[in-house]
C-alpha positions as CSV (number, residue, x, y, z in Angstrom):
1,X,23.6,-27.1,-27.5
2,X,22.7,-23.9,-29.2
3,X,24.0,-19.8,-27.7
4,X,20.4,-19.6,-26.8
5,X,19.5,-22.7,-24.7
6,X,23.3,-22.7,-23.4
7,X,22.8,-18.9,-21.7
8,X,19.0,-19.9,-21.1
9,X,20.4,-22.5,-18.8
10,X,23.0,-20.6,-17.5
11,X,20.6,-18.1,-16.1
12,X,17.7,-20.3,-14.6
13,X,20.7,-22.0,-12.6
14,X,21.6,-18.8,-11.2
15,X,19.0,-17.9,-8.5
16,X,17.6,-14.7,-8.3
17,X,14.5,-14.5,-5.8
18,X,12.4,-11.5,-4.8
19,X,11.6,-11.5,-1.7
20,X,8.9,-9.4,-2.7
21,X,9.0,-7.9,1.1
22,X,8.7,-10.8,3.3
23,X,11.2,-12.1,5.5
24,X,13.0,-14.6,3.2
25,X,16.7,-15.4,3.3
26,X,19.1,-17.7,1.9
27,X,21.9,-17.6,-0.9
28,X,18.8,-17.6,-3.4
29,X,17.9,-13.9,-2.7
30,X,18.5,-10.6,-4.9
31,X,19.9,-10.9,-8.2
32,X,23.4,-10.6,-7.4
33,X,24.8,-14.0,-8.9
34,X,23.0,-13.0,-12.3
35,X,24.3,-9.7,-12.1
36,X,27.7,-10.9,-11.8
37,X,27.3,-13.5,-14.6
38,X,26.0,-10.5,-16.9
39,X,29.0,-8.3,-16.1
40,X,31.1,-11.2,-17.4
41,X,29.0,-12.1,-20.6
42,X,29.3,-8.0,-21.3
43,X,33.1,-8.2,-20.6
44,X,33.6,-10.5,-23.0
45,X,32.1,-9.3,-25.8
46,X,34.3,-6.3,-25.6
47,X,31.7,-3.4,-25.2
48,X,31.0,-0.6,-22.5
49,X,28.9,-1.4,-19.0
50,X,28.3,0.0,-16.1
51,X,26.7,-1.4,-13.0
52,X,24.1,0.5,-11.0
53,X,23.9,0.2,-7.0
54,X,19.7,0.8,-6.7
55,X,20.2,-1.1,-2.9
56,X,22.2,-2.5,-1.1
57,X,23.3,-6.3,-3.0
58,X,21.2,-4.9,-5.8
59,X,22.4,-3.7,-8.8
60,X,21.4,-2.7,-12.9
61,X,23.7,-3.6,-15.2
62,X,23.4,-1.4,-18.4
63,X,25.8,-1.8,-21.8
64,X,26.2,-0.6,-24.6
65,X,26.5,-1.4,-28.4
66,X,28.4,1.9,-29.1
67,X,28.2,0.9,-32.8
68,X,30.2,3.5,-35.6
69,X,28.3,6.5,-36.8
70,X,25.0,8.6,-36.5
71,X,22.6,6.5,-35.7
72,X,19.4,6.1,-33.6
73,X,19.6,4.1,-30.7
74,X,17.4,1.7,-28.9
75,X,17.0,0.4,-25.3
76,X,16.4,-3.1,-24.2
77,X,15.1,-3.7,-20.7
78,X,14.3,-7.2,-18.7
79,X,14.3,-8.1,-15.3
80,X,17.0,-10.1,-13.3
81,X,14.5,-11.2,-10.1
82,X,12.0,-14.1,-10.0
83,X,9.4,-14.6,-7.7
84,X,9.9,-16.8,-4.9
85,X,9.9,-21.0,-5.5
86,X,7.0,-21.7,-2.8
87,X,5.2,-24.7,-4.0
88,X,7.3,-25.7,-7.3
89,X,7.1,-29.2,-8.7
90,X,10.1,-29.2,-10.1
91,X,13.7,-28.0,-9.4
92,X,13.5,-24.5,-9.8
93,X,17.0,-24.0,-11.0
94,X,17.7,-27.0,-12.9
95,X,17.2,-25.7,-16.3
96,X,15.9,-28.4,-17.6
97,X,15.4,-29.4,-21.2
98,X,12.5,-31.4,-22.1
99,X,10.6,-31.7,-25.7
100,X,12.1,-28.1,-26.5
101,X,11.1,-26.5,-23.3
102,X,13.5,-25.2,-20.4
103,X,11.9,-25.8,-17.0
104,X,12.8,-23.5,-14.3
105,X,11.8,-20.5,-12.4
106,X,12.6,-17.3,-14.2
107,X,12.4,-19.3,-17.6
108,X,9.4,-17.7,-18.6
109,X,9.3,-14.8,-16.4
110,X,11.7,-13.2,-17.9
111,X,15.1,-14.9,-18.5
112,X,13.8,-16.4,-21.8
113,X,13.3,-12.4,-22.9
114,X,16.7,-11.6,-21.2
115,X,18.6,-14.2,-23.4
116,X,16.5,-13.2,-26.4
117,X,17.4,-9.5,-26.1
118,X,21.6,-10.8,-24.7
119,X,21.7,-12.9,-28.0
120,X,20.5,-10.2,-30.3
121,X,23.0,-7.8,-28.7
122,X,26.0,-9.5,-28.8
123,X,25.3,-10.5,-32.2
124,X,24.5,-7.1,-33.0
125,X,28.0,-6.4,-30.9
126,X,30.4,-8.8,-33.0
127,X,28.3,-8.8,-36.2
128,X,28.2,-4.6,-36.5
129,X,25.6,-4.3,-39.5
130,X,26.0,-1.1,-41.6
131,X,22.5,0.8,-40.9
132,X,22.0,-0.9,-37.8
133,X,20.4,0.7,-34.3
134,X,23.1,1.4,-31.2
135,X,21.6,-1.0,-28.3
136,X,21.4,0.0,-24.8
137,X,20.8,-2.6,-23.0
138,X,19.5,-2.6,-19.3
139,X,19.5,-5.9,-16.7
140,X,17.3,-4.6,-13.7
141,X,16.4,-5.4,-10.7
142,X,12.7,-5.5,-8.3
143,X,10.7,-5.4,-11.1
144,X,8.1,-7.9,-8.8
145,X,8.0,-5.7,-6.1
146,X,8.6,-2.4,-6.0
147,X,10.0,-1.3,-9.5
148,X,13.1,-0.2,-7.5
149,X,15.0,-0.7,-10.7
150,X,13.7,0.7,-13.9
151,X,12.9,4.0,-11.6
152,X,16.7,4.2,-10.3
153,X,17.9,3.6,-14.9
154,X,15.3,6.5,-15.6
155,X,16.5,9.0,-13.0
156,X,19.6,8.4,-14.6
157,X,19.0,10.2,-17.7
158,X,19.1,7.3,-20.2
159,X,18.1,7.9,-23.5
160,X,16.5,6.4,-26.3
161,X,14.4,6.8,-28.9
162,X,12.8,3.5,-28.6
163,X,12.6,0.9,-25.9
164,X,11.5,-3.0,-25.9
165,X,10.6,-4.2,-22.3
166,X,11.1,-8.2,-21.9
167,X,7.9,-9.7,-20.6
168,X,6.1,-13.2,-21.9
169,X,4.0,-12.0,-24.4
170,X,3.8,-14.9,-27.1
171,X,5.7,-12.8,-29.7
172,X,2.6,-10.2,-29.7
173,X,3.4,-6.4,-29.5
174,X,1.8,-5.0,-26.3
175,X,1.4,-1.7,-26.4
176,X,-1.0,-0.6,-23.6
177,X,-1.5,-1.7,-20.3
178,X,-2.6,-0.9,-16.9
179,X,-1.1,0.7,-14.0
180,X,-1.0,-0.1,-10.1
181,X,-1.3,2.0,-7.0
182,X,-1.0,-0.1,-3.6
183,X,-1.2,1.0,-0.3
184,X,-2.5,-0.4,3.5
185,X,-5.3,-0.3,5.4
186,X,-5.8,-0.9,9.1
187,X,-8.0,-1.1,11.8
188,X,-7.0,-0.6,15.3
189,X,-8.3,-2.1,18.6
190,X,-7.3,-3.3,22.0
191,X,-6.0,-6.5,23.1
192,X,-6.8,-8.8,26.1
193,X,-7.0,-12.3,27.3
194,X,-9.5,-14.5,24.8
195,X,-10.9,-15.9,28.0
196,X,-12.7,-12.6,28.0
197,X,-13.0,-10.8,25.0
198,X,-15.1,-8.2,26.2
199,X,-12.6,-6.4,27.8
200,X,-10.9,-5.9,24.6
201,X,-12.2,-4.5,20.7
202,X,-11.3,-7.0,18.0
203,X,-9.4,-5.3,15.4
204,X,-10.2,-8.4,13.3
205,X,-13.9,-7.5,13.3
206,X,-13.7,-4.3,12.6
207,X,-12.0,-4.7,9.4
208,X,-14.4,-7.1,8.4
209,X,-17.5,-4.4,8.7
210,X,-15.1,-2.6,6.1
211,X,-14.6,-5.4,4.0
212,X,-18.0,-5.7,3.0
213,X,-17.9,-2.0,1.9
214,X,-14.2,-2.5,-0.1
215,X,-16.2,-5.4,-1.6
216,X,-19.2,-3.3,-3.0
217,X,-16.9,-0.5,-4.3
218,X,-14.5,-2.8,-5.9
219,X,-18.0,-3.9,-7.7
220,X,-19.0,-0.3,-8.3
221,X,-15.8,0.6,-10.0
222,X,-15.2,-2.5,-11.8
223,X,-18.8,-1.3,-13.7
224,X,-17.6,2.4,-13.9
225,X,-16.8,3.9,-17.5
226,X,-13.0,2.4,-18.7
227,X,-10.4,3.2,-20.7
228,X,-11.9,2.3,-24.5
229,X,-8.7,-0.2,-24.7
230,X,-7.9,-1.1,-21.1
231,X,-11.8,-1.3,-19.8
232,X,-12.5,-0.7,-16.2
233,X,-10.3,0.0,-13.2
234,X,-10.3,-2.7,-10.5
235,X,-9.4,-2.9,-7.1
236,X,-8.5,-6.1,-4.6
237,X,-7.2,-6.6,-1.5
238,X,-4.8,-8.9,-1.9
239,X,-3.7,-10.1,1.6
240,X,-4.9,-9.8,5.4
241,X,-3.2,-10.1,8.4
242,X,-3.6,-9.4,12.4
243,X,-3.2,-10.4,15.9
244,X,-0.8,-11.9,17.8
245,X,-1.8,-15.3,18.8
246,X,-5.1,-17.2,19.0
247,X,-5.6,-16.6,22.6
248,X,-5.3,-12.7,22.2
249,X,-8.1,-10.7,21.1
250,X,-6.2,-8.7,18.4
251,X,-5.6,-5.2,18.8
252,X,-4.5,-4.7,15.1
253,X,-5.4,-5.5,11.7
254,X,-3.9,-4.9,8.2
255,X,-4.8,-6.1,4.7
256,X,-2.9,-5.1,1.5
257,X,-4.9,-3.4,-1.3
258,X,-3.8,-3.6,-4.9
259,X,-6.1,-1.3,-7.6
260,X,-4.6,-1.0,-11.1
261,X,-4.9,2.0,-12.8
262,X,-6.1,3.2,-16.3
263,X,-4.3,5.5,-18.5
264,X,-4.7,9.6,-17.0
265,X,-5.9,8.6,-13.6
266,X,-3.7,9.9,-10.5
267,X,-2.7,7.3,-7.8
268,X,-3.2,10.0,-5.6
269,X,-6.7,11.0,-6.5
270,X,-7.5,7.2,-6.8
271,X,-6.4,6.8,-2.9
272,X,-8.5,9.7,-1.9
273,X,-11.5,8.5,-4.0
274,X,-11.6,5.1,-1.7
275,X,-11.4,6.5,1.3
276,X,-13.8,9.1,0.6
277,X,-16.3,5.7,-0.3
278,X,-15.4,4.1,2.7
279,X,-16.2,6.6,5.2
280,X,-19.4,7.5,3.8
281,X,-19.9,3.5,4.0
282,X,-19.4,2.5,7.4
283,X,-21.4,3.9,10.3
284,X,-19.0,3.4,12.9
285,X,-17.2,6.8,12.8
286,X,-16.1,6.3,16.6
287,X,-13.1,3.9,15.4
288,X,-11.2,5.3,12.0
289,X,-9.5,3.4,9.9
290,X,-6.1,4.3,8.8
291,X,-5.0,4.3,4.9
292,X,-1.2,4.6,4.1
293,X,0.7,6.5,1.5
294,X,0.5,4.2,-1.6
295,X,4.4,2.3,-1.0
296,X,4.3,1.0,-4.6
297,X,2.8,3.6,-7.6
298,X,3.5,2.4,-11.3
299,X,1.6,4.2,-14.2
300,X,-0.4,2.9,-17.0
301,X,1.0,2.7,-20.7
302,X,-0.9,4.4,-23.0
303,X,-0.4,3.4,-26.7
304,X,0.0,7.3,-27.9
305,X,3.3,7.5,-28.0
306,X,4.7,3.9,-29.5
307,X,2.9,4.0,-32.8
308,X,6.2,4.3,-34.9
309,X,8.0,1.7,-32.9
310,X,5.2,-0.5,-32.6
311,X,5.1,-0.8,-36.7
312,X,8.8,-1.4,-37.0
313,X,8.8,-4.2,-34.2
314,X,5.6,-5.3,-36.7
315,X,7.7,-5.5,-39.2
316,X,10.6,-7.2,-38.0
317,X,8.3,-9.7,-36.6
318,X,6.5,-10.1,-39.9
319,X,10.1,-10.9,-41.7
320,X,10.2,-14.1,-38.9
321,X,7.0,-15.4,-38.2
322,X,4.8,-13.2,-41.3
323,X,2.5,-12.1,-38.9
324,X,2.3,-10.0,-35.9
325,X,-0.4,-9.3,-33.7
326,X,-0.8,-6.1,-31.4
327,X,-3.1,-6.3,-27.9
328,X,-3.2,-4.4,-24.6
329,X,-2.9,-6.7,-21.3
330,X,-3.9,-5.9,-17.3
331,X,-0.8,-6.4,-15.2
332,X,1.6,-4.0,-15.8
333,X,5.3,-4.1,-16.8
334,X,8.5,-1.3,-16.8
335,X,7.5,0.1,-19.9
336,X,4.8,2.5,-18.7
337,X,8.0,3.6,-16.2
338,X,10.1,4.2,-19.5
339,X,7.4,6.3,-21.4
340,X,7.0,8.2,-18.6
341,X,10.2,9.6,-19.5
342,X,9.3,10.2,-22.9
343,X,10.7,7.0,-24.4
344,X,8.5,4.8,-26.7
345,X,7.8,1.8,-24.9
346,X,6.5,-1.7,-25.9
347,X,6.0,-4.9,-24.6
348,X,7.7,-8.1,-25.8
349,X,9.2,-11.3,-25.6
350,X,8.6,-15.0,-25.6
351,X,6.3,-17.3,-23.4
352,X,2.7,-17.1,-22.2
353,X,2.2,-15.1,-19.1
354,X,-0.1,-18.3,-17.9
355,X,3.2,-20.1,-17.3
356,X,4.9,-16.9,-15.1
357,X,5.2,-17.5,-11.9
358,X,4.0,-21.5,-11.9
359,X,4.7,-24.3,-9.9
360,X,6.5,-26.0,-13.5
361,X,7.5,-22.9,-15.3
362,X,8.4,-23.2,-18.5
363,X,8.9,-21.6,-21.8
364,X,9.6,-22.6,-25.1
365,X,13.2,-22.6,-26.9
366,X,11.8,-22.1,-30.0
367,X,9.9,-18.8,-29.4
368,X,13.7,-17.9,-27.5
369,X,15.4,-18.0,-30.8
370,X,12.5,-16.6,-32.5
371,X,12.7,-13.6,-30.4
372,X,16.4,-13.5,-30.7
373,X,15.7,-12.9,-34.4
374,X,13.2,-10.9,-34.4
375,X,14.8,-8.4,-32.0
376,X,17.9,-8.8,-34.7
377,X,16.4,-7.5,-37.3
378,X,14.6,-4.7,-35.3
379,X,18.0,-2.8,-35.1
380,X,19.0,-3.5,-38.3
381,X,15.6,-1.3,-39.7
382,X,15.3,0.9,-37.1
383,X,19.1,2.6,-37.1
384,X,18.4,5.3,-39.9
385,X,18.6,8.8,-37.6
C-alpha cells in the first residue's frame, strides 16, 4: 500500500461529522480525532504547528514548511468535517478499496484533497528542493456549516501570497464562484386545541401565503441580469418547520432560506431587498413576518485577483496530466474567505463534487496521487520571491 492510499484510509476511518446545527451526538462528532491524528503526522515530520481552539472540541491545525531562504510562500487549506452519514449504503468509515477507489464518507469531500495537499508537504518537508515555495498548511474545521474555521485562520493574520483550497474539482482550476447569505423567516400565530381550530391562527398557513410570493421572487431574480461568469443569483428555502404536535394548531413557523450571492453584492442589501419584495407581496399586513440577521454570510470569489496563481497551478498541472482546464462553479468554498483577506485563492483537488456528500462516496486514488504531484511541483515553480 502506497503513502497516499495508506493516510487516505487513515483519515476516512477517523470520524469527523458536522452536525451542521442539529441535535446530533455520539463519538462521530467534530473533528477532534482527525485533528489529533494531524498533530501527530505534523510531529513526525519534524516541522512547526500550532493548533487553533475556533470552539470548544474544535480546533485548526496549521504547519509549516519553514524551508531555508527568501522565498515566497504558499498556503494550503482543506477541511477536517464531513457531513453527517444519514442514509449511506456503505460503511462510512471503512475506507474501503475497491477497483482503485476508497469508499467512505469524507473520501471525496475533502480528505482525498487533504491527503493530496499532506503528501505534497511532507514531501516538500523531507525532500527541501532548492527554489521551492515555503508551505503553510491549514486543517480547518466547519467548513459545512458555518465557516467557523477559515474565518477564525484569517483573523489570525496568516499570510501568503497564494492559496490552494481543497475541494473535488476533477483536477480543474476553479477560480470563481458564488457566495451564500442565509438567514430565517417566521410567521407567528396562536395555538389551541385542533378540535377547534378557530380559536387559534395557524402559523403553518400563514407562511404558506408567503411561500407563494418567495416562490415568484426566487423566479424573478433567478431571470435578473448575472455576473458575466457566475450568471444569476438564486435563492431557496431550503427547510421548513413548525408546530408542536398534530393536535395543536401551530402557533409558530420557521423555514430556512439559502440565496447565494454573486461577486459585489452585499448580504446585507440582499436581505433587505427580500423583504422589501415580500411585504409589498402579501396583503396581509395585520400579521408581519419576522426575518433574522443572516447567521451564516460567505462571499463570492471573484477571478481578479488569482490570475498569476491560476497560470502557475496551470502549469504544474500541464507538467502531470498536459492539460488543464479553468471553470467557475455555484456552491461555494473557503477560498472566497481567503481572498477576502487579500490572498489569491483557487480552487482544487481531486474527485467530482457529484460524489460529495453521497450515500457511496467515493473518489478515485489515482486522481489522489495525481494531485499529490501536481501540488509538488506547484511549490517547486512558484518559490522565486
Amino acid at each position: 500500500m502506497n503513502d497516499v492510499t495508506s493516510l487516505l484510509r487513515d483519515l476516512v476511518a477517523l470520524p469527523s461529522i458536522n452536525p451542521m446545527g442539529r441535535p446530533l451526538q455520539g463519538p462521530e462528532i467534530f473533528e477532534t480525532r482527525v485533528t489529533d491524528y494531524l498533530e501527530n503526522y505534523f510531529r513526525n515530520l519534524g516541522v512547526s504547528f500550532d493548533r487553533q481552539k475556533v470552539a470548544p472540541g474544535r480546533e485548526n491545525i496549521v504547519a509549516r514548511s519553514n524551508l531555508p531562504g527568501p522565498r515566497r510562500t504558499l498556503l494550503f487549506e482543506a477541511h477536517q468535517d464531513t457531513v453527517p452519514v444519514d442514509n449511506m449504503t456503505i460503511d462510512p468509515f471503512g475506507a474501503t478499496v475497491k477497483d482503485g477507489r476508497l469508499f467512505g464518507r469524507g473520501a471525496c469531500d475533502i480528505k482525498g484533497g487533504m491527503t493530496a495537499m499532506l503528501t505534497a508537504f511532507g514531501r516538500l518537508a523531507r525532500e527541501k528542493p532548492s527554489g521551492a515555495a515555503n508551505i503553510v498548511i491549514a486543517c480547518t474545521v466547519d467548513e459545512e456549516h458555518t465557516f467557523l474555521g477559515v474565518q477564525w485562520l484569517m483573523k489570525q493574520g496568516i499570510r501568503a501570497d497564494g492559496a490552494i483550497v481543497a475541494e473535488p474539482t476533477q483536477l480543474h482550476i476553479v477560480n470563481a464562484h458564488k457566495g451564500v447569505s442565509r438567514w430565517h423567516l417566521s410567521t407567528t400565530g396562536r395555538s389551541c386545541h385542533s378540535s377547534d381550530p378557530t380559536q387559534g391562527v395557524n402559523a403553518v398557513y400563514r407562511m404558506s401565503q408567503l411561500l407563494s410570493a418567495i416562490e415568484e421572487y426566487a423566479e424573478s431574480l433567478g431571470q435578473s441580469p448575472g455576473d458575466p461568469v457566475l450568471g444569476p443569483a438564486t435563492l431557496s428555502v431550503g427547510r421548513i418547520e413548525g408546530g408542536t404536535s398534530v393536535n395543536t394548531v401551530p402557533d409558530r413557523c420557521r423555514i430556512e432560506i439559502d440565496r447565494r450571492l454573486i461577486p459585489g453584492e452585499d448580504p446585507q442589501a440582499a436581505l433587505k431587498h427580500f423583504v422589501s419584495h415580500l411585504q409589498k407581496a402579501v396583503s396581509w399586513t395585520d400579521y408581519p413576518f419576522e426575518c433574522s440577521n443572516p447567521w451564516l454570510t460567505m462571499p463570492a470569489l471573484s477571478p481578479q485577483l488569482s490570475t498569476d496563481l491560476v497560470q502557475q497551478l496551470g502549469r504544474a498541472i500541464d507538467s502531470v496530466l498536459g492539460s488543464h482546464c479553468v471553470m467557475p462553479v455555484p456552491y461555494g468554498t473557503d477560498a472566497s474567505t481567503i481572498a477576502q483577506y487579500g490572498i489569491p485563492a483557487v480552487v482544487f483537488g481531486p474527485g467530482n463534487i457529484a460524489q460529495a456528500h453521497t450515500k457511496d462516496e467515493w473518489v478515485s486514488l489515482s486522481e489522489v496521487e495525481q494531485a499529490s504531484e501536481i501540488l509538488y511541483q506547484l511549490a517547486c515553480i512558484s518559490g522565486a520571491p
